[in-house]
MARKOLKE-298340 format. One record per residue (C-alpha): x, y, z. Coordinates in steps of 0.05 Angstrom, whole numbers, padded with zeros to 5 digits, always signed. Layout:
<rs>
XYZ
...
</rs>
This chain:
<rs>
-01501+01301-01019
-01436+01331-00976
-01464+01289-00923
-01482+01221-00961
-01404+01222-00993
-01379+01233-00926
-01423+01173-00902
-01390+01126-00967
-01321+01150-00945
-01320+01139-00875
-01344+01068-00892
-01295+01059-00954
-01240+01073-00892
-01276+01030-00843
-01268+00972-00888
-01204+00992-00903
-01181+00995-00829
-01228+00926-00817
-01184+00887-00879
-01119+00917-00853
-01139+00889-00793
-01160+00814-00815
-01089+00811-00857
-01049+00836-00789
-01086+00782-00749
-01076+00721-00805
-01008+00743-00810
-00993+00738-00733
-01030+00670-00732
-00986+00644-00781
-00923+00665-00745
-00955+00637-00688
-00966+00567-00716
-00900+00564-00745
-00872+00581-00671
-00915+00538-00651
-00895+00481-00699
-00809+00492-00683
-00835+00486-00605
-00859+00424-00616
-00806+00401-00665
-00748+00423-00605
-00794+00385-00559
-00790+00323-00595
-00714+00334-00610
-00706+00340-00538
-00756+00282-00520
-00712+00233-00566
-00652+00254-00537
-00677+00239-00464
-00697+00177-00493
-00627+00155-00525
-00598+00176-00449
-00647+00138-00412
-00634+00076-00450
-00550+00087-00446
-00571+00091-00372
-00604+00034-00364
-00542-00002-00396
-00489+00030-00360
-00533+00008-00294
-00537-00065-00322
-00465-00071-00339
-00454-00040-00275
-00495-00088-00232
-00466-00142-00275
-00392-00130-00264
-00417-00116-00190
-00434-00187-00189
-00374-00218-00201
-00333-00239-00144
-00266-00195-00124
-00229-00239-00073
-00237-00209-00013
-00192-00226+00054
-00202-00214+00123
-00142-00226+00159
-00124-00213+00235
-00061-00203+00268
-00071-00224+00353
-00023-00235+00400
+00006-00204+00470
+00025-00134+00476
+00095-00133+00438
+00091-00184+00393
+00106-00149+00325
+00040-00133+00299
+00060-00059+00285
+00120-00082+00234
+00087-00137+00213
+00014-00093+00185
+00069-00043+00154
+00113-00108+00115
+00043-00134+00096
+00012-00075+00069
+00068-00053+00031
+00080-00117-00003
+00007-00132-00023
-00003-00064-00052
+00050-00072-00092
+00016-00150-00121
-00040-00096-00135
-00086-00108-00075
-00122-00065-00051
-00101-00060+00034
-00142-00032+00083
-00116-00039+00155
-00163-00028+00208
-00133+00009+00279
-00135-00029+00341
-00197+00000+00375
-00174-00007+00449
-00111+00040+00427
-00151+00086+00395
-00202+00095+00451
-00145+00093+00505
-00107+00157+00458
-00177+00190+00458
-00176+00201+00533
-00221+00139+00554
-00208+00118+00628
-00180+00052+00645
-00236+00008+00684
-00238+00018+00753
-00274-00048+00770
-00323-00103+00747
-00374-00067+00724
-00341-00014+00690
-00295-00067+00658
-00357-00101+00622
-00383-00039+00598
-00321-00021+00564
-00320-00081+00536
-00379-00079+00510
-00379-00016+00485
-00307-00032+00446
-00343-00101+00420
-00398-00050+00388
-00345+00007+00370
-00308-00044+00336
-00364-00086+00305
-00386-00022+00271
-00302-00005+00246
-00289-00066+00219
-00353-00074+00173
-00339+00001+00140
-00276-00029+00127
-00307-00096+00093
-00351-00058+00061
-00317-00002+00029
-00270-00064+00007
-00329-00104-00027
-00352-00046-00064
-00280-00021-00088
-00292-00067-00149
-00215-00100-00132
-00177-00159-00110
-00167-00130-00033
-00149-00145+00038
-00168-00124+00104
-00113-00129+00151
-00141-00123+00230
-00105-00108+00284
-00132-00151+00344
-00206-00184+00321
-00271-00187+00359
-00249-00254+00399
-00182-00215+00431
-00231-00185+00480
-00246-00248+00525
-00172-00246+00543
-00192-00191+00592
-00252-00216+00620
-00276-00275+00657
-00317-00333+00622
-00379-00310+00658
-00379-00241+00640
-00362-00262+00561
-00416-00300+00559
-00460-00250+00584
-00428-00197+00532
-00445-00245+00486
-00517-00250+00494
-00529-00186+00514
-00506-00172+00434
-00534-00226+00407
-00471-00258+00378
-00443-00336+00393
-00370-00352+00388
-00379-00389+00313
-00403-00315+00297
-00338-00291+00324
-00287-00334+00313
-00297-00379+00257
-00350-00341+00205
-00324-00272+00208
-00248-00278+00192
-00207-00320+00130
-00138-00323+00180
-00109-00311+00248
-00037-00301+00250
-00019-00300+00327
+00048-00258+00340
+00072-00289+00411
+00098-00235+00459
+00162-00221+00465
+00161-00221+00538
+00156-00306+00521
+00219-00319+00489
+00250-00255+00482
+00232-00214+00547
+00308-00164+00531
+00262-00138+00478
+00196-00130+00509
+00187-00061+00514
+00122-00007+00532
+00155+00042+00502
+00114+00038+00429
+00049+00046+00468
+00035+00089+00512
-00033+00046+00524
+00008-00014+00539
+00021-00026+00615
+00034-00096+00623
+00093-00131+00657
+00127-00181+00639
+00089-00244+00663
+00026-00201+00654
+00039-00193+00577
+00054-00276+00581
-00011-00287+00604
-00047-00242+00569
-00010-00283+00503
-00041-00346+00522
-00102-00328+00540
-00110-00287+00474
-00087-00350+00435
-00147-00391+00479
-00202-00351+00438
-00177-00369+00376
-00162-00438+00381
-00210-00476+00337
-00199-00423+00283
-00194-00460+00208
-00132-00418+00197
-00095-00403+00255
-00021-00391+00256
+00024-00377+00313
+00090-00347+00302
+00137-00353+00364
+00204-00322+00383
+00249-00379+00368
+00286-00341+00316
+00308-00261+00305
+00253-00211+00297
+00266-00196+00226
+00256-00278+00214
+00189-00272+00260
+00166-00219+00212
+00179-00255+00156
+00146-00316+00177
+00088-00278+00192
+00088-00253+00120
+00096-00313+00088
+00043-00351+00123
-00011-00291+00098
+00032-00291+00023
+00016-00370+00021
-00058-00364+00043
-00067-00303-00011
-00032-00346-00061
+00024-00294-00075
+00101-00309-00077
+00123-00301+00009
+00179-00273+00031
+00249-00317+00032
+00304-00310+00079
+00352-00252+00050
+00350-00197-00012
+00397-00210-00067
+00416-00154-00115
+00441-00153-00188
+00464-00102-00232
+00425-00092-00300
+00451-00075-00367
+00392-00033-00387
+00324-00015-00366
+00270-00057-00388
+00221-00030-00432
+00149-00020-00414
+00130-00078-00470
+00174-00120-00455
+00152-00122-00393
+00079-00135-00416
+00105-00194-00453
+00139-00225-00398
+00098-00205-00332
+00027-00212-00330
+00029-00158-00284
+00067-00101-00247
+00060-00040-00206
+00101+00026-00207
+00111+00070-00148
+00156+00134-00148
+00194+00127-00076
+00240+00174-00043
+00272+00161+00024
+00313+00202+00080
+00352+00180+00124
+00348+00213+00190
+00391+00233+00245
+00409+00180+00298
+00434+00176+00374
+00457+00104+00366
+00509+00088+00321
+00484+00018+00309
+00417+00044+00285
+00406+00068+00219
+00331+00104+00212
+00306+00129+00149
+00227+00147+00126
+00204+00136+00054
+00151+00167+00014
+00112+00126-00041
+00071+00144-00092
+00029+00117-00138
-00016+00159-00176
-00059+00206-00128
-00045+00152-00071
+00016+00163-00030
+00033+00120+00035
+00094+00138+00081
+00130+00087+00121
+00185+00089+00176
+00241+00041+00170
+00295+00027+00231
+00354-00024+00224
+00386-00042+00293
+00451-00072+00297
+00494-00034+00238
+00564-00037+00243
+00605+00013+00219
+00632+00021+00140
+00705-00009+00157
+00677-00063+00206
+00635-00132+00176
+00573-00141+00218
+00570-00217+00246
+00496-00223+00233
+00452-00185+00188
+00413-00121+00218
+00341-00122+00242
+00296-00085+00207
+00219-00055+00243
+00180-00017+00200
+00120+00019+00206
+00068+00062+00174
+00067+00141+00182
+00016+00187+00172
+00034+00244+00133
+00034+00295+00192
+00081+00244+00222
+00125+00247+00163
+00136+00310+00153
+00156+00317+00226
+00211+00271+00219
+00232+00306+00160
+00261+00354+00195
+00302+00304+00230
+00335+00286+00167
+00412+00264+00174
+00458+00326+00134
+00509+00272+00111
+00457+00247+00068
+00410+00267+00013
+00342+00248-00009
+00348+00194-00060
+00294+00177-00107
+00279+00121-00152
+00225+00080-00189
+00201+00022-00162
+00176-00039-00204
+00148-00094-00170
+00134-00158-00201
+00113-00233-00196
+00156-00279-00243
+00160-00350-00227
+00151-00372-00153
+00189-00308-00130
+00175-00227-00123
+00219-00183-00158
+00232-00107-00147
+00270-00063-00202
+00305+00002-00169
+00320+00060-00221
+00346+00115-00187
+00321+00180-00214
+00385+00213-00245
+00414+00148-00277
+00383+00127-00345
+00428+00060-00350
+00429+00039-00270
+00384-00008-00248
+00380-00057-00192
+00338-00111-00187
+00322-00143-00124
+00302-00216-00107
+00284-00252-00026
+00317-00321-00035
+00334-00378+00006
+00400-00362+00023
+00463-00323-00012
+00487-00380-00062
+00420-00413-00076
+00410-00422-00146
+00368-00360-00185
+00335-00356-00260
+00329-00290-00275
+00264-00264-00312
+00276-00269-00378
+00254-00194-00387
+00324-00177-00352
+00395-00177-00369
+00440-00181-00309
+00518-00161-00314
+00526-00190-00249
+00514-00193-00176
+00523-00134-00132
+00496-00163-00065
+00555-00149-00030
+00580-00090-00058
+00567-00027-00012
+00564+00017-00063
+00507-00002-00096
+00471+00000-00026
+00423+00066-00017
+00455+00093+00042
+00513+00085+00011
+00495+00132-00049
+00457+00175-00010
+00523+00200+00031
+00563+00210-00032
+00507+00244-00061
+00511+00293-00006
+00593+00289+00005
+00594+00309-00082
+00546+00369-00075
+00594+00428-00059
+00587+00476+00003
+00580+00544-00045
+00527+00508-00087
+00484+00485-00023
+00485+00559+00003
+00471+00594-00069
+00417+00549-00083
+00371+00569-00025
+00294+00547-00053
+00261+00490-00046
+00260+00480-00117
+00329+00502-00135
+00358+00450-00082
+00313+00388-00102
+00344+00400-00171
+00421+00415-00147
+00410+00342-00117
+00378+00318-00181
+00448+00338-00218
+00490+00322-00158
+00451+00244-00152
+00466+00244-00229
+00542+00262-00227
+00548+00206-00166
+00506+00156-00204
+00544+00171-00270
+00609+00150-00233
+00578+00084-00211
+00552+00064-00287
+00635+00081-00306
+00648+00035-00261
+00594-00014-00279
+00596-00002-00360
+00665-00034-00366
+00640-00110-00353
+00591-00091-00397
+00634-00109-00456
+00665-00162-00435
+00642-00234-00405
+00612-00228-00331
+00653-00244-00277
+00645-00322-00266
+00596-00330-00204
+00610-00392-00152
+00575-00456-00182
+00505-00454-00136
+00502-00369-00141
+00502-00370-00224
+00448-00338-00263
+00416-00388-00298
+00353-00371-00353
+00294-00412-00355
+00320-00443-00423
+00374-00480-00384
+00373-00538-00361
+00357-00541-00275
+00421-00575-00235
+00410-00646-00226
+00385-00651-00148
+00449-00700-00142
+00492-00636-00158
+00471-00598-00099
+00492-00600-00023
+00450-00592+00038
+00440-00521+00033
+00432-00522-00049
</rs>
């Protein structure tokens, strides 16, 4: 009996243990289909989701190949000559003017230069001679369409400025050799000449026309003489006769007019307002505001510019460097004006001005060559398209209420209509005050010898010349706010401001020069 009710419990607790055991088991397999069940559920979630950002995707690829497909106008533009000619100033003037229309400027190096400054041998003899060539045809081949192409796919209105093209190297070879270059590489002259570039703008030596000037002192590549660099000019102007666009600019005139010709034949093929003969300057009553300046100008670009005059040996040179900057992009640019007179004497012709472009280590060199009688002065820049001419509005940082506004016309009394986004108190073209040198020096004469030596940091300094450039630029608005209030000063006949509501001068009005 002890034994059988040991036998009925032990089997009472096995089925015990056995039931425990089935409800443990049921209970995990439900937990594990519910996991199961929110796996699949996040799955899904996660599936859709991939879905919705497969198909945003897709359209940001197909508006992307669609805006990709329309047309940004693209020019390829080079500027040949003889050693000497102005092509240095002339890139500089062109690239700063077009990036402020909002094009987008890419100027590709002269290759010969940059393989000459790399330590590349000049040829010895024939043979040599061709394979340089050669190898600068393929060296520059390759250049120039990284250019092109990183302008296509900007997505912008740009230009490629060139210095020198593909053609410029049959100047240094004979006709034999050239054509053997040429099929060597496969190219023709049509490849070369006419299919590859939109204009040639051909900058004539100055040792033709103007040999005082012709200099190798810009180059230390350059090594031609005289009638060498005169050859070398017309034989570089051989290869690209037959061009669609070609246009020579000779030495008939000053340097400053060269330049300017040379801009104004690339402005007209672009379709942007050139550059005239002289800058004309008018005082404003007030900053425009930003909308009004939407209303009135269908577009405009802002740089913040700052420029330092430097340190020269020759009195009749005036050298400065400016910085602009525009966004994250900043450019730097060297500016020299030969031919300043003095303040108390009138000079008989206007000064020559050659620019070029700096890199920044180049900047910052020349920075410390900056001229102690002057201070940085700094100023926004507003450049503008109004009418058939380009307009530049100069507020100097410092001065809320001064602001200069700058215009290239024809001459000194031609006729001017004003945008009517401005309002002009009157001209101040020939008023030295209200040139930048001339406020730079007072800027720096005003700040006081115990300030300049207590105010030792960077920082502290750039803001002593922020108040100092405001006390100086304060003085000129006293003098300026007066006229303000009363009628502007009555401007000769041909140099009055006239608005676009007015009537033009009947053509019978004007003399030969109006």
């Amino acid at each position: 009996r002890y034994m059988n009710d040991s036998a009925v419990s032990a089997a009472i607790f096995g089925a015990g243990v056995a039931v425990l055991i089935a409800v443990h088991w049921q209970r995990q397999k439900e937990r594990g289909q519910k996991r199961l069940q929110a796996l699949e559920a996040l799955v899904e979630n996660q599936q859709s989701q991939l879905r919705l950002k497969e198909r945003e995707l897709t359209a940001l690829r197909a508006r992307g190949v669609a805006g990709a497909l329309v047309p940004q106008p693209l020019h390829r533009i080079v500027l040949t000559g003889g050693p000497c000619g102005g092509k240095t100033t002339a890139l500089a003037k062109l690239r700063i003017r077009l990036e402020e229309l909002g094009f987008l400027v890419l100027t590709v190096p002269e290759t010969a230069t940059m393989l000459f400054s790399g330590g590349v041998p000049l040829p010895s003899d024939e043979a040599s001679g061709f394979a340089f060539q050669k190898h600068l045809m393929q060296v520059q081949r390759e250049v120039e369409d990284a250019f092109i192409a990183l302008a296509k796919g900007s997505g912008r209105p740009a230009v490629v400025l060139l210095d020198r093209g593909l053609m410029d190297g049959k100047a240094y070879m004979e006709e034999e050799q050239w054509e053997l270059l040429l099929e060597e590489l496969q190219l023709t002259p049509v490849m070369l000449r006419d299919q590859r570039y939109d204009a040639v703008v051909h900058l004539v030596t100055a040792a033709d026309g103007a040999a005082p000037f012709y200099s190798l002192a810009n180059n230390e590549s350059r090594t031609e003489s005289v009638e060498a660099a005169i050859e070398v000019d017309r034989r570089t102007l051989d290869c690209w006769t037959g061009h669609e666009h070609l246009y020579i600019v000779d030495n008939s005139c000053s340097f400053e007019e060269k330049i300017r010709r040379a801009v104004a034949r690339i402005s007209a093929l672009l379709g942007v307002p050139g550059p005239q003969a002289v800058t004309r300057k008018f005082l404003l009553q007030r900053l425009p505001r930003e909308a009004e300046l939407r209303r009135h100008v269908s577009r405009y670009e802002v740089f913040e510019v700052e420029s330092t005059y430097l340190c020269s040996p020759n009195e009749h040179e005036r050298c400065r460097v400016r910085r602009r900057q525009q966004g994250s992009n900043v450019s730097f640019q060297h500016q020299t004006w030969v031919g300043v007179e003095g303040s108390d004497q009138k000079a008989a012709v206007s000064p020559t001005l050659i620019e070029r472009t700096l890199t920044g280590r180049e900047y910052l060199v020349l920075l410390k060559q900056a001229d102690p009688a002057c201070a940085s002065i700094k100023k926004t820049l507003t450049c503008f398209s109004w009418g058939n001419s380009y307009w530049e509005l100069n507020s100097f940082h410092g001065a809320r209420h001064v602001a200069i506004l700058e215009v290239e016309a024809e001459s000194r009394d031609a006729p001017i209509s004003l945008p009517p986004v401005v309002d002009a108190i009157r001209e101040v073209t020939a008023e030295p005050h209200y040139d930048s040198h001339a406020i730079s020096r007072r800027v720096a004469q005003t700040a006081a010898p115990d300030e300049l030596v207590a105010t030792r940091a960077p920082s502290s300094h750039a803001q002593l010349q922020e108040r100092v450039a405001a006390r100086v630029l304060a003085a000129v608005e006293t003098e300026a706010l007066p006229s303000m209030h009363a009628s502007p000063p009555a401007l000769s006949p041909r140099a009055r401001l006239r608005t676009p509501s007015e009537p033009a001068i009947p053509e019978e009005l004007h003399d030969e020069r109006g």
